[in-house]
C-alpha positions in Angstrom: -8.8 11.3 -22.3 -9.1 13.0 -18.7 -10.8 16.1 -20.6 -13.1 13.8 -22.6 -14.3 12.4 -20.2 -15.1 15.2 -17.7 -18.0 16.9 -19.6 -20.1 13.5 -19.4 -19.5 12.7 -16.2 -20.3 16.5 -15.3 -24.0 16.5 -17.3 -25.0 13.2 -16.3 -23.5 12.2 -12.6 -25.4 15.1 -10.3 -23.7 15.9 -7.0 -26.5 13.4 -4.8 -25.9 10.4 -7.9 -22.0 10.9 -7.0 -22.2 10.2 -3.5 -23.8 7.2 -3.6 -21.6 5.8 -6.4 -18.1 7.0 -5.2 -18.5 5.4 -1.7 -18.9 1.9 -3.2 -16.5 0.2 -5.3 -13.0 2.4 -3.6 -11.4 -1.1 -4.1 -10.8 -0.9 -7.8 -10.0 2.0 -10.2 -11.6 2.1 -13.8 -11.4 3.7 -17.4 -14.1 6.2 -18.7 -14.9 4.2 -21.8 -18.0 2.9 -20.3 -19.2 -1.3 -22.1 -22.2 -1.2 -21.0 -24.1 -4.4 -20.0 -27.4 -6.0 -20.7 -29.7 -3.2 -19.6 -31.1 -5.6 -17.2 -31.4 -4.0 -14.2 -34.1 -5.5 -12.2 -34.8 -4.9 -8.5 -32.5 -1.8 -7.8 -32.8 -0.3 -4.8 -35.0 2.7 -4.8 -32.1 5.1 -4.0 -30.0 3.7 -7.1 -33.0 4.7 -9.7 -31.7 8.0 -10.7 -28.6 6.8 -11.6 -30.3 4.0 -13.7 -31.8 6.5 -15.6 -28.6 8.7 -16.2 -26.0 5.9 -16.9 -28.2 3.8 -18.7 -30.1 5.3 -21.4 -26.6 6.5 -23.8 -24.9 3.7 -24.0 -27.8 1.3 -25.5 -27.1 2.3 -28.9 -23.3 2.3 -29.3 -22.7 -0.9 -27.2 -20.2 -2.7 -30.1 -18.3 0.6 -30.0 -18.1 1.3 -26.6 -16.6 -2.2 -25.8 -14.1 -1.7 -28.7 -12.8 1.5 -27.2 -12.2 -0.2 -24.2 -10.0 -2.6 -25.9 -8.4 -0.2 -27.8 -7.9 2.0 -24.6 -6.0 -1.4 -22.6 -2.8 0.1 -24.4 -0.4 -0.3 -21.5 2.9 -2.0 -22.6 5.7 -3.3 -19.4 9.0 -1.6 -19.6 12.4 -3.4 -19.5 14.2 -4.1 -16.4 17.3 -4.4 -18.4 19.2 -1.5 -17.4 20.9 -1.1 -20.5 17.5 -0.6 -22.4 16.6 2.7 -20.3 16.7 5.8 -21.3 19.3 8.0 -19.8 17.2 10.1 -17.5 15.5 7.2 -16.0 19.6 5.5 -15.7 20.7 8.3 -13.7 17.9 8.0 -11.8 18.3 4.6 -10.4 22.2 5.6 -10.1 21.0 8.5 -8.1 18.3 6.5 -5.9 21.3 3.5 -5.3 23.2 6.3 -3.6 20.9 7.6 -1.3 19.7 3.9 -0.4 23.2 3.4 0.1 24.2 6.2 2.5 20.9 5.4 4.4 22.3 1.6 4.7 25.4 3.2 5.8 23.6 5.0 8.7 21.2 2.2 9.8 18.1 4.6 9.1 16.2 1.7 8.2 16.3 -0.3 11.1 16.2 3.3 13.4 13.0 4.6 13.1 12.5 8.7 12.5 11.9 10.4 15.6 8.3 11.3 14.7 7.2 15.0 14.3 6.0 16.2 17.4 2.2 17.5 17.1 1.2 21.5 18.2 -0.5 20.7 21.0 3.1 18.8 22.4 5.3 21.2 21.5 2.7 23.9 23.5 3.0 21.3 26.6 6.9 20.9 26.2 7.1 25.1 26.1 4.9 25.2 29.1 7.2 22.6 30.6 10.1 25.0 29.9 8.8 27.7 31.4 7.9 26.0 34.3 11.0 24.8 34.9 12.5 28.0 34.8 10.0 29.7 36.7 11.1 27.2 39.6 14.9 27.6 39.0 14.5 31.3 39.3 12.4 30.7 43.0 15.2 28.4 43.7 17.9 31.2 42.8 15.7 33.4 45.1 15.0 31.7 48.5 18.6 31.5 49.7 18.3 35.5 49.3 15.4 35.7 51.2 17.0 34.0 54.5 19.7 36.0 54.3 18.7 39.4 55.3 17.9 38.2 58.8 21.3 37.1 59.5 22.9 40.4 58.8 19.8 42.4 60.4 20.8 40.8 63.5 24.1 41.6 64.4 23.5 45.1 62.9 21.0 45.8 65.9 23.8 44.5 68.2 26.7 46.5 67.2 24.8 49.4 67.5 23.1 49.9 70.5 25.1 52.8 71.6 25.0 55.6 68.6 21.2 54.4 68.3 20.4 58.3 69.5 23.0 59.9 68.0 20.7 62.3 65.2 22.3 61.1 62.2 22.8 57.6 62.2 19.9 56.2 60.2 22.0 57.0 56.5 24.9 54.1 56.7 21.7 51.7 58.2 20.2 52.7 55.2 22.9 52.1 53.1 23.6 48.4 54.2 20.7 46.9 53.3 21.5 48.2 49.6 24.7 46.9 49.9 23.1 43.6 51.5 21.1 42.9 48.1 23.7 43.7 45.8 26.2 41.6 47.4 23.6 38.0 47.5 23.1 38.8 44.0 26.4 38.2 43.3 26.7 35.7 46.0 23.8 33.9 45.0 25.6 32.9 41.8 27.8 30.1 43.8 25.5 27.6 45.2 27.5 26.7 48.1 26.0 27.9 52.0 29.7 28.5 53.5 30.7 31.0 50.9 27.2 32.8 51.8 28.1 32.7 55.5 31.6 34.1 54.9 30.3 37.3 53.2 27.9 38.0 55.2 30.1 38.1 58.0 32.2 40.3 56.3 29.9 42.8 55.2 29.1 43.5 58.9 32.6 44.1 59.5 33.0 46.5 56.6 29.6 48.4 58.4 31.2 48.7 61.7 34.0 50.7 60.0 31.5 53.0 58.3 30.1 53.6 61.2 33.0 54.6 63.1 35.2 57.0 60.8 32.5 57.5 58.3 35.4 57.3 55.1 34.9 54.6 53.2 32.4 54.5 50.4 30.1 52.0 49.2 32.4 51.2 46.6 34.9 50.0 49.0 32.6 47.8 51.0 31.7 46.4 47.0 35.6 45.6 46.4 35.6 43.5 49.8 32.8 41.8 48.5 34.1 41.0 45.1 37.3 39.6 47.3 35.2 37.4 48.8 33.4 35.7 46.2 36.7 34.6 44.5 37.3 33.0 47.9 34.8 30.4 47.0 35.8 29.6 43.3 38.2 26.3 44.7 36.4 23.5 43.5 38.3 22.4 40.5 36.8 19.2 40.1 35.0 19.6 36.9 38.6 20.7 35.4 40.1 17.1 36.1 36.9 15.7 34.7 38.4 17.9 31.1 41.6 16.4 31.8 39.8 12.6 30.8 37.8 13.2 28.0 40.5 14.0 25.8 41.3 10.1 26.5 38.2 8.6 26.1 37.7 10.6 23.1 40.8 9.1 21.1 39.6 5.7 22.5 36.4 6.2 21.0 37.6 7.7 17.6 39.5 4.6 17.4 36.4 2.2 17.4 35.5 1.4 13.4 31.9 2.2 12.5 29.4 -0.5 12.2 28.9 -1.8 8.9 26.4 -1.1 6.5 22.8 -2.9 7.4 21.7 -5.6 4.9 17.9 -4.4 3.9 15.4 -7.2 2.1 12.6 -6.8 0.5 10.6 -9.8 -0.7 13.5 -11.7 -0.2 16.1 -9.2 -2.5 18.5 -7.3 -1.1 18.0 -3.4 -1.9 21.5 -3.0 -3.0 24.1 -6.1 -4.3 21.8 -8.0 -6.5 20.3 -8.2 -9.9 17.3 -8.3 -9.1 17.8 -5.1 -6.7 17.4 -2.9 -9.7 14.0 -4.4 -11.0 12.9 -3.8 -7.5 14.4 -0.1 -7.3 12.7 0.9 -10.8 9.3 -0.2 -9.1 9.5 2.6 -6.8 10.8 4.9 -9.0 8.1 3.9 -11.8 5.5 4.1 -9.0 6.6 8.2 -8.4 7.6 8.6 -12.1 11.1 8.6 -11.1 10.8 11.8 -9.1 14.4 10.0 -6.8 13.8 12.0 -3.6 10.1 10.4 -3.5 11.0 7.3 -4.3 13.3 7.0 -1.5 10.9 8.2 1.0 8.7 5.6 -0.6 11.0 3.1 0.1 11.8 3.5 3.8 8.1 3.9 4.5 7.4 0.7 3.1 10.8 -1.2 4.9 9.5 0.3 8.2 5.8 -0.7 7.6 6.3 -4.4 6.8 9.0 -4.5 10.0 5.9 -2.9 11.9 3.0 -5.1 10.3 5.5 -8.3 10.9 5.2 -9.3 7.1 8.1 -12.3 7.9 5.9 -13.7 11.0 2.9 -13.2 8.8 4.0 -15.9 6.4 3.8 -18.7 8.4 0.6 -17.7 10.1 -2.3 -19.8 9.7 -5.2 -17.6 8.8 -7.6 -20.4 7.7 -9.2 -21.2 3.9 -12.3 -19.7 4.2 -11.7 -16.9 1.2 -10.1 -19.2 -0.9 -13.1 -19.1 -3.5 -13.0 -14.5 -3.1 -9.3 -14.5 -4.0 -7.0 -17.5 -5.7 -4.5 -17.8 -8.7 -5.2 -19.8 -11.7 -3.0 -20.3 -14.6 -1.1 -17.8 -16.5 -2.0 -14.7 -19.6 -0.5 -14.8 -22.8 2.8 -13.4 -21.8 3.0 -15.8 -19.1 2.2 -13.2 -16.2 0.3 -15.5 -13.5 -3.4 -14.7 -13.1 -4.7 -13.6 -9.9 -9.1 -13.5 -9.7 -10.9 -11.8 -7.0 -14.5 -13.0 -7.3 -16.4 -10.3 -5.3 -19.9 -12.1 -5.6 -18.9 -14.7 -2.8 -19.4 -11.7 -0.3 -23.2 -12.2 -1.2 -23.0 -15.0 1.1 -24.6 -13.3 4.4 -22.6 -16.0 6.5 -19.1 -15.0 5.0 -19.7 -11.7 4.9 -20.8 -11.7 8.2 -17.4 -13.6 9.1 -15.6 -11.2 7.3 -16.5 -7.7 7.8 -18.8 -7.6 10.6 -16.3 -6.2 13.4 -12.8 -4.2 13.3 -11.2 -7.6 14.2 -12.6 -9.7 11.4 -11.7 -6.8 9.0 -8.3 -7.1 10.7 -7.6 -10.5 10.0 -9.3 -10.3 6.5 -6.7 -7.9 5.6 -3.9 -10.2 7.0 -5.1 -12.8 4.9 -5.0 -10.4 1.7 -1.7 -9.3 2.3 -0.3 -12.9 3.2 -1.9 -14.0 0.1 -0.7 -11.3 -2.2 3.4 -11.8 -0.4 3.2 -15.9 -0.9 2.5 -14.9 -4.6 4.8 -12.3 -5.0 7.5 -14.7 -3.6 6.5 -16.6 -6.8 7.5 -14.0 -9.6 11.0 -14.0 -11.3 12.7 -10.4 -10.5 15.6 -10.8 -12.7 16.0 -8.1 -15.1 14.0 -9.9 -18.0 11.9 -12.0 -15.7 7.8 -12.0 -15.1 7.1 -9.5 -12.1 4.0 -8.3 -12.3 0.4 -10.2 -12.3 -2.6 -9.8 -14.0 -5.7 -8.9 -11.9 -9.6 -10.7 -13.1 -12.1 -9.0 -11.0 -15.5 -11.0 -11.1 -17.8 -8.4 -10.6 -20.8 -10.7 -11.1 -23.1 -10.2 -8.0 -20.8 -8.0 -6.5 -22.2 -5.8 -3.7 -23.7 -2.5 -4.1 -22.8 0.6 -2.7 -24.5 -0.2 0.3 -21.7 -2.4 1.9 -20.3 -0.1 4.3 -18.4 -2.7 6.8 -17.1 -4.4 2.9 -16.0 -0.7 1.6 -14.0 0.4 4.3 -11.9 -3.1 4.1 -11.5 -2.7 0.6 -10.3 1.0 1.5 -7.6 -0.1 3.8 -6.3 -2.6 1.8 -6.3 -0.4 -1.1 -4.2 2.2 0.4 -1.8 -0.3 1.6 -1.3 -2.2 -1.9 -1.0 1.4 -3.4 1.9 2.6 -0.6 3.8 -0.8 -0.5 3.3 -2.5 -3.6 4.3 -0.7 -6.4 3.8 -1.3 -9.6 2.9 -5.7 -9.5 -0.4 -5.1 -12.1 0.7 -5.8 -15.7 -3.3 -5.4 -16.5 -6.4 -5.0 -14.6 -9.2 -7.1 -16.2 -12.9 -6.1 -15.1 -15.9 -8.5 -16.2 -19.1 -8.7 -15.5 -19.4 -5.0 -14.9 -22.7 -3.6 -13.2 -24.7 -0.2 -14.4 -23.3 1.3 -11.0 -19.8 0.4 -11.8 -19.8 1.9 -14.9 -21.2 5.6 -13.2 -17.9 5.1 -10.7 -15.6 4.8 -13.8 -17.1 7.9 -15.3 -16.3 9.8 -12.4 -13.5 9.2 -11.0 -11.6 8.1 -14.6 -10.5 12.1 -15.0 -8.1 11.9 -11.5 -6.1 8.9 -12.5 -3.1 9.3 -14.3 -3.1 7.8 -18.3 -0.7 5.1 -17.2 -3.2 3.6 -15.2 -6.3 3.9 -17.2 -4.0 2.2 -19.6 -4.1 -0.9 -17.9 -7.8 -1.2 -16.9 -10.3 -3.3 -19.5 -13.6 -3.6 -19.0 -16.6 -5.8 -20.1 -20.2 -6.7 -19.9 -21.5 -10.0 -18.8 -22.3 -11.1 -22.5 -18.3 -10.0 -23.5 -16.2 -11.4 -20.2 -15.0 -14.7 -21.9 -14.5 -12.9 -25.1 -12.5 -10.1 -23.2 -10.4 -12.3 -21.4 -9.5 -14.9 -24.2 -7.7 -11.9 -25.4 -5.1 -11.7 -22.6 -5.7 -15.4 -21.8 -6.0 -18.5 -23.9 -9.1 -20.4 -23.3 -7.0 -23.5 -21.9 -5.5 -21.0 -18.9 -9.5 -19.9 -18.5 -11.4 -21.2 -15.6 -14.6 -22.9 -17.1 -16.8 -20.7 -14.9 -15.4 -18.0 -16.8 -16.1 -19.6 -19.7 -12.7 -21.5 -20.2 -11.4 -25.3 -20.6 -9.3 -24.6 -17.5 -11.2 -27.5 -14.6 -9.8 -28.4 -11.2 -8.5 -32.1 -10.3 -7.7 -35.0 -12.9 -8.8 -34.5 -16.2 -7.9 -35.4 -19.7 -6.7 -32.5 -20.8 -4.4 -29.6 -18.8 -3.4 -26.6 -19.5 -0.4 -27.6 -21.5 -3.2 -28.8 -24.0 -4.0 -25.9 -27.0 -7.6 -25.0 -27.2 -8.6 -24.0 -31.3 -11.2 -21.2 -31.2 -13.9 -20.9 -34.2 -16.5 -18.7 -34.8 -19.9 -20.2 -35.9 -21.7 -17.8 -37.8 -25.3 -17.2 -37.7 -28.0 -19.6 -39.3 -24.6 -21.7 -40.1 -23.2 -25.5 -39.3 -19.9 -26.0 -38.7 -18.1 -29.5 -38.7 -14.8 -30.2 -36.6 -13.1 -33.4 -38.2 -10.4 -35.8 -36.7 -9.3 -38.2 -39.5 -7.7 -41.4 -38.9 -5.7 -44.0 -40.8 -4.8 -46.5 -37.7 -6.6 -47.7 -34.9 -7.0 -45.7 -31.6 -8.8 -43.7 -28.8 -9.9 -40.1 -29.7 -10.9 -38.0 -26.4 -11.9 -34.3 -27.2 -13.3 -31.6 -25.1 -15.6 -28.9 -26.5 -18.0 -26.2 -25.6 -20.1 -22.9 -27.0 -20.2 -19.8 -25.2 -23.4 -19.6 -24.3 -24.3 -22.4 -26.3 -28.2 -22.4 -27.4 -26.7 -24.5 -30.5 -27.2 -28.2 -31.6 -24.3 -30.9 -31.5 -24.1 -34.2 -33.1 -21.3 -36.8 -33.7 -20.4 -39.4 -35.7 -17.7 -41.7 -37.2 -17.7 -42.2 -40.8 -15.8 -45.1 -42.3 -13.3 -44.8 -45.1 -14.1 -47.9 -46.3 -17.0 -48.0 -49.5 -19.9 -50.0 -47.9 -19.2 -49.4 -44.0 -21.9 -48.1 -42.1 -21.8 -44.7 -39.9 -21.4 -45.0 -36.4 -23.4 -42.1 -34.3 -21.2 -41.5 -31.6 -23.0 -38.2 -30.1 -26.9 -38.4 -31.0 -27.5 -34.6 -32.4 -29.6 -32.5 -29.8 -29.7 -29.3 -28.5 -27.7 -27.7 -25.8 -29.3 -24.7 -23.6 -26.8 -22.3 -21.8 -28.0 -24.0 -18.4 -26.9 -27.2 -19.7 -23.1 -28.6 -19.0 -20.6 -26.0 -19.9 -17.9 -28.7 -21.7 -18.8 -31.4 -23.1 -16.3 -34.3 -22.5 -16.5 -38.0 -24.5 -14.3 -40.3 -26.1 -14.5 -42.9 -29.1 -12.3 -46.0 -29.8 -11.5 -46.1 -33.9 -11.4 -49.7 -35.1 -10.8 -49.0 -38.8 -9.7 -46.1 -40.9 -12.1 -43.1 -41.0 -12.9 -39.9 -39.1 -14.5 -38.4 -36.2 -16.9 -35.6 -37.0 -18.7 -32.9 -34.6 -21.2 -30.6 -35.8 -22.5 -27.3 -34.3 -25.5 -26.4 -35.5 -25.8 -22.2 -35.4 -30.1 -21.5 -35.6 -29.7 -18.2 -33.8 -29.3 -14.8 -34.7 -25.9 -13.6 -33.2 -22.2 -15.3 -33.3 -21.2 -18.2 -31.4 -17.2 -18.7 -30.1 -16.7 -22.3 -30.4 -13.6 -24.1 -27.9 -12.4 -27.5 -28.8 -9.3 -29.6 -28.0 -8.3 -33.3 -28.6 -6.0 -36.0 -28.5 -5.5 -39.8 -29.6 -3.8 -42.2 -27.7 -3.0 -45.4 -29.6 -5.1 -48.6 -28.6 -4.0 -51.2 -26.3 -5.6 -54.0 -28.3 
């Protein structure tokens, strides 16, 4: 698919057309089969022409087959939880990943955060540090040495006053001072002033004697001096310091280690539980169980929602002013709960203003997305054959362009974040009412994401969204603004009430009959994607001679007219209850209906 799809996107997306597309929609990922919608395009911006005429112009033609690639593309099957069911490479995986979660949990490196890496320019400062440091412990090594000479200079001059003219005396002089430096370098070594003092003094005495008999060498004076450094070496105080560690080091081997630290993650344990393993083969899925990746994966993610205070954020209060962008509503065919994120309430200057304006109001919208996405996680069944995943309906009706800027980069933080900490929770991605530029965005960035993606992206038009989703959803689980049954507050009928799907055919009537043999109240609920269609109904008698009763007078419904039509008849005698749709247009209608009958009270 990836190399199919490059050679388009490479003809007909130049290097200018890609810049303006790619910076837009970052908050979603698509498939390269491209459905594309009613070439209506009215009122583009100027800048957004040349990719009208690019992305456009193809797909008129083979519209039926691109939108039944895309459903043939939506391929993507779940894989079991059950442990047993895996294959063997993917067991010894999650045996492999348990082990190194549990020697971290042994260690407390969860709850211990890494020492992070230090950066170049650090290290250079901590170097320069160093140095410095022992630049000023070598000055400090030197400036006892510098004092000393003048001590010993002194008394030199003053035991000598008397061979001062003799002709020969300046080569012992000489000598001392040689002798002088060698001896506070190896002095210097003991950092204590009275040992100093001592050998200076006796390195005057060992020059008198020179001078007098003239026999002794400078290696002689050197012995004295090595004599008297040992002098010095008494302070055994760090050896009794030895003497206790031993001690404290048996008391200390003696202590137990702390236990392992208990690690939760939407309220399951990462180790000990059932549900532990559904949550470990997330990660593992998420880095196709590459083990050593996964478990970097995982500690990333514990230390980010300790740092982003995920437990506080739960009972924050972050108000209900996006609960028409992002809200839950009923469940898909495999009972996977539906999240929709309706993107065309941003159009609303006032909210988007509220929203995205400032860094702050980004902020907090991204605290409310993440809030909202844990309180529904919390919701899901993690057992090993349990629902944990959702299913993703993204209204893209109205949707801002690529021009959003302050909208794109909050959509780009919370994308990254939802990709790093919330592995795989989308069982299918459902895109309808799909714009011309979000078709161009699929085309080119479709070749970087992996198949198992792409496999659970499905796209559609405006004129195919209900159609689209009644495949992954029943009609009764549909919102009606998305051309469902589905309607807020008390009504009739709920979701636990089947919806029967028909297709009207072209220049065709079809009649939907309720026969009855006792008394009662029929209620039914009915509609016609996109209508344009007549409806009539009536109760006809069983009885020979009884008259017909016109329950609905026959007229005809436009698209902007009510979306469901809702009424009720009480059946006094024996008969039936029949609705007619009256097809006069060209093209296919999808016809919903339910009912019910509740016997009469009279």
């Amino acid at each position: 698919m990836a190399e199919e799809t490059q050679k388009p996107e490479a003809a007909a997306a130049p290097a200018p057309v890609e810049e303006v597309v790619v910076e837009k929609p970052v908050s979603q990922k698509e498939l390269p089969p491209a459905p594309v919608p009613e070439p209506e395009t009215p009122e583009k911006p100027a800048k957004e022409e040349s990719v009208v005429e690019e992305v456009v112009p193809e797909p008129e033609k083979p519209k039926p087959v691109e939108e039944e690639k895309i459903a043939q593309s939506a391929s993507f099957k779940e894989e079991s939880n059950v442990v047993g069911e895996l294959p063997d490479p993917q067991k010894k995986a999650l045996d492999e990943l348990k082990q190194l979660i549990q020697e971290a949990l042994n260690k407390h490196e969860f709850t211990a955060p890494p020492p992070p890496p230090p950066a170049k320019e650090e290290e250079k400062e901590k170097e320069k540090a160093a140095e410095e440091k022992k630049e000023e412990e070598k000055v400090a090594a030197e400036e006892p040495k510098a004092e000393e000479p003048p001590k010993t200079e002194e008394p030199k001059a003053e035991e000598k006053p008397e061979e001062a003219a003799k002709s020969e005396p300046e080569k012992p002089v000489e000598a001392t001072p040689e002798i002088e430096t060698k001896e506070e370098e190896k002095v210097a070594a003991p950092a204590a002033e009275a040992s100093e003092t001592v050998v200076v003094a006796e390195v005057v005495e060992k020059v008198s004697v020179v001078d007098e008999d003239g026999a002794k060498t400078v290696e002689a004076i050197e012995e004295t001096i090595v004599a008297s450094k040992t002098e010095p070496a008494e302070p055994e105080a760090p050896a009794k310091e030895a003497e206790v560690t031993p001690a404290e080091e048996t008391k200390e081997a003696e202590v137990p280690p702390p236990p392992p630290e208990e690690v939760f993650i939407w309220g399951i344990p990462l180790l000990g539980d059932e549900k532990s393993d559904t949550i470990l083969l997330k990660f593992l899925r998420a880095r196709d169980f590459k083990v050593k990746d996964a478990f970097t994966m995982i500690k990333n993610t514990v230390r980010w929602r300790k740092d982003f205070g995920i437990d506080a954020l739960l009972e924050e209060d972050l108000g209900n002013e996006l609960e028409k962008v992002v809200f839950m509503h009923g469940f898909d065919k495999e009972c996977h709960p539906v999240c929709y994120n309706v993107f065309g309430e941003f159009q609303k200057k006032e909210l988007y203003q509220n929203t995205f304006s400032d860094d702050e109001k980004r902020t907090k919208f991204l605290r409310w997305r993440i809030q909202f996405l844990e309180k529904s996680i919390r919701k899901l069944d993690f057992s090993p054959s349990g629902i944990c995943t959702i299913v993703q309906v993204n209204d893209l009706k109205n949707s801002p362009g690529p021009g959003k800027r302050e909208l794109r980069i909050a959509t780009n933080q919370a994308l990254h974040l939802l990709q790093d900490n919330y592995p795989e929770f989308v069982a299918k991605q459902v895109f309808i009412n799909v714009p011309w530029w979000y078709l161009a965005f699929n085309r080119m960035i479709s070749p970087f994401l992996t198949q198992r993606t792409k496999s659970k992206f499905v796209f559609a038009g405006p004129s195919k969204s209900a159609e689209t989703l009644f495949k992954y959803i029943a009609p009764e689980q549909v919102p009606v603004q998305y051309g469902g049954l589905s309607r807020e507050g008390e009504q009739e009928f709920t979701t636990a009430d089947p919806v029967t799907e028909v297709t009207v055919k072209p220049a065709t009537k079809h009649a939907i009959e309720f026969p009855f043999t006792e008394t009662g109240i029929l209620s039914w609920e009915l509609r016609v994607l996109g209508w344009d269609v007549s409806y009539g109904a009536e109760f006809i008698p069983s009885a020979e001679g009884s008259y017909t009763v016109i329950v609905s007078k026959t007229r005809k419904v436009a698209p902007a007219d009510e979306p469901v039509i809702c009424d009720t008849f009480k059946v006094g005698e024996p008969g039936k209850v029949v609705l007619t749709i009256d097809n006069q247009s060209s093209k296919k209608k999808k016809l919903l209906y339910r009912s019910k009958t509740k016997p009469s009270s009279e």
